[in-house]
DRENDRENTOR-113454 format. One record per residue (C-alpha): residue number from 1; x, y, z. Coordinates in nm, 2 decimals. Example, Ala and Ser with C-alpha at 12.3 -4.5 7.8 and 13.67 -1.06 7.14 Angstrom:
! residues 2
+------+--------+--------+--------+
! mido !     c1 !     c2 !     c3 !
+------+--------+--------+--------+
!    1 !   1.23 !  -0.45 !   0.78 !
!    2 !   1.37 !  -0.11 !   0.71 !
+------+--------+--------+--------+
***
This chain:
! residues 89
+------+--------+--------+--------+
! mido !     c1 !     c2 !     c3 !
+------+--------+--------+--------+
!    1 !  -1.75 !   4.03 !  -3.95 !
!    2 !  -1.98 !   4.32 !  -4.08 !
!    3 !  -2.19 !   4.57 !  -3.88 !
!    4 !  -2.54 !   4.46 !  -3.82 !
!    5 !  -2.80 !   4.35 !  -3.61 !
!    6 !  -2.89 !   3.97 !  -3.54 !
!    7 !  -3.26 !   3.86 !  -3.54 !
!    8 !  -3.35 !   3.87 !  -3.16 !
!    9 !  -3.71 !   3.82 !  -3.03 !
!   10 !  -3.71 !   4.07 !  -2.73 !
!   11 !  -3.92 !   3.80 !  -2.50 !
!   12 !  -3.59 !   3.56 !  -2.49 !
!   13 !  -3.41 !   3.58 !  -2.17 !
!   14 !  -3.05 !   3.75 !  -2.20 !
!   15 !  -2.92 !   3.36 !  -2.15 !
!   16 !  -3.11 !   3.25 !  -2.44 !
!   17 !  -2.99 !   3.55 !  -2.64 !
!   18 !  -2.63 !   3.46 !  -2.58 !
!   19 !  -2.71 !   3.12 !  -2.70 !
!   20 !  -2.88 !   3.25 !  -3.03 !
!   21 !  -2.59 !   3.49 !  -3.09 !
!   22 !  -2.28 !   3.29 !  -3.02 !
!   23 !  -2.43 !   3.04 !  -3.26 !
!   24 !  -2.48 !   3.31 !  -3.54 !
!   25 !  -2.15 !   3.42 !  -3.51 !
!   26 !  -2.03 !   3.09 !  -3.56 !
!   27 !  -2.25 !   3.05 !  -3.90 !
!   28 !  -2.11 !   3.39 !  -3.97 !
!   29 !  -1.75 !   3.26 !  -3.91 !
!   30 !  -1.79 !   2.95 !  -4.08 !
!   31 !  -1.83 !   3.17 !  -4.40 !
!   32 !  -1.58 !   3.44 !  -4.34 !
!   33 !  -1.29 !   3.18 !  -4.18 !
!   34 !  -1.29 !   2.87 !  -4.06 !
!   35 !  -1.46 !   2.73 !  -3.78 !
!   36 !  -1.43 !   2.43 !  -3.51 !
!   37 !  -1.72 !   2.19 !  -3.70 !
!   38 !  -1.78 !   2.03 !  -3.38 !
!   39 !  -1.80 !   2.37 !  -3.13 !
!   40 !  -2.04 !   2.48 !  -3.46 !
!   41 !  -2.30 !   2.15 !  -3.41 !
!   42 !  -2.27 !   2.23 !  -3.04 !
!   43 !  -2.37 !   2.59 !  -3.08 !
!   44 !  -2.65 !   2.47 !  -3.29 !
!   45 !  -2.78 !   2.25 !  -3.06 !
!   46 !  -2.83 !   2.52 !  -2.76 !
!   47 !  -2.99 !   2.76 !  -3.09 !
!   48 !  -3.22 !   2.44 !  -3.11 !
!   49 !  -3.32 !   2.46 !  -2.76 !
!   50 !  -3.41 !   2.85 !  -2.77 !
!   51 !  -3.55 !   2.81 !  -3.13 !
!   52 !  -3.78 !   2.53 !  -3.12 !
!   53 !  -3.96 !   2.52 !  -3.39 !
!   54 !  -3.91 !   2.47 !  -3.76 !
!   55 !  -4.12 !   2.78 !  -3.82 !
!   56 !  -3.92 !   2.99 !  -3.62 !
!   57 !  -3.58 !   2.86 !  -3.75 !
!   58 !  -3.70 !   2.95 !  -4.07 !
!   59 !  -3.87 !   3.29 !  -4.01 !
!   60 !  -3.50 !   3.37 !  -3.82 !
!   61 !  -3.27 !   3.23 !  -4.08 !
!   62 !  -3.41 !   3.38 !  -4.37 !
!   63 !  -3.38 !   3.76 !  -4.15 !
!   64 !  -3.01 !   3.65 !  -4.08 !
!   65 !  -3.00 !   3.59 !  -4.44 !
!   66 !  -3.10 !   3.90 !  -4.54 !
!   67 !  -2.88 !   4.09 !  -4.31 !
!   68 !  -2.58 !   3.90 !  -4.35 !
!   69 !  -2.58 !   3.68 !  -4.69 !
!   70 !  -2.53 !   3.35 !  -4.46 !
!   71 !  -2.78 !   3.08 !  -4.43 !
!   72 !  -2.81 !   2.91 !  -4.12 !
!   73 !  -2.93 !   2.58 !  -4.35 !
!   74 !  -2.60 !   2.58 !  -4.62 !
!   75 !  -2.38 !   2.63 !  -4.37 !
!   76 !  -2.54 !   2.34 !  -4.12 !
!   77 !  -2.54 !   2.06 !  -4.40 !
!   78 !  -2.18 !   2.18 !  -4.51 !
!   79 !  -2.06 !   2.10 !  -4.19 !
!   80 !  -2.26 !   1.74 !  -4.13 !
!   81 !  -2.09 !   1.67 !  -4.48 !
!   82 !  -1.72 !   1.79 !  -4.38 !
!   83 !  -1.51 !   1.54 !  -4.22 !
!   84 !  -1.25 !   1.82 !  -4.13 !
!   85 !  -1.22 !   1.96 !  -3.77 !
!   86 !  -1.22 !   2.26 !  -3.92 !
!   87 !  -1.41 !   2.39 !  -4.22 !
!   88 !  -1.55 !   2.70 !  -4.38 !
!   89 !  -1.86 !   2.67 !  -4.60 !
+------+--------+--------+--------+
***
């Protein structure tokens, strides 16, 4: 994993932040290793109820883009298309 920040809007509660970054360093697992596909959707699904809208998953997956390389979208569809446990994009 490389040194940098994650895209973090400072009005979400330190719970919601947890959520947000445990989920991004999933994504940024499931490029560097492998990850459990199925902990990965989960992770996704509490980033879904922080990051609501469309907009916003956008807006914050094209800054963790540009920070990291990763996109939250490739790495999302390559793991509804695995049928392995675990994967890396």
């Amino acid at each position: 994993m490389k040194n940098y920040s994650y895209p973090i809007d400072p009005d979400w509660s330190t719970r919601e932040i947890v959520k947000v970054t445990q989920f991004l360093a999933l994504v940024e697992l499931a490029n560097e290793a492998r990850v459990n596909r199925e902990k990965l959707q989960c992770a996704y699904q509490e980033f879904k109820e922080v990051v609501k809208s469309i907009g916003e998953e956008k807006r914050l997956g094209k800054q963790f883009e540009q920070v990291s390389g990763y996109s939250i979208y490739q790495t999302m569809q390559a793991a509804k298309l695995s049928n392995r446990k675990e994967f890396s994009v």
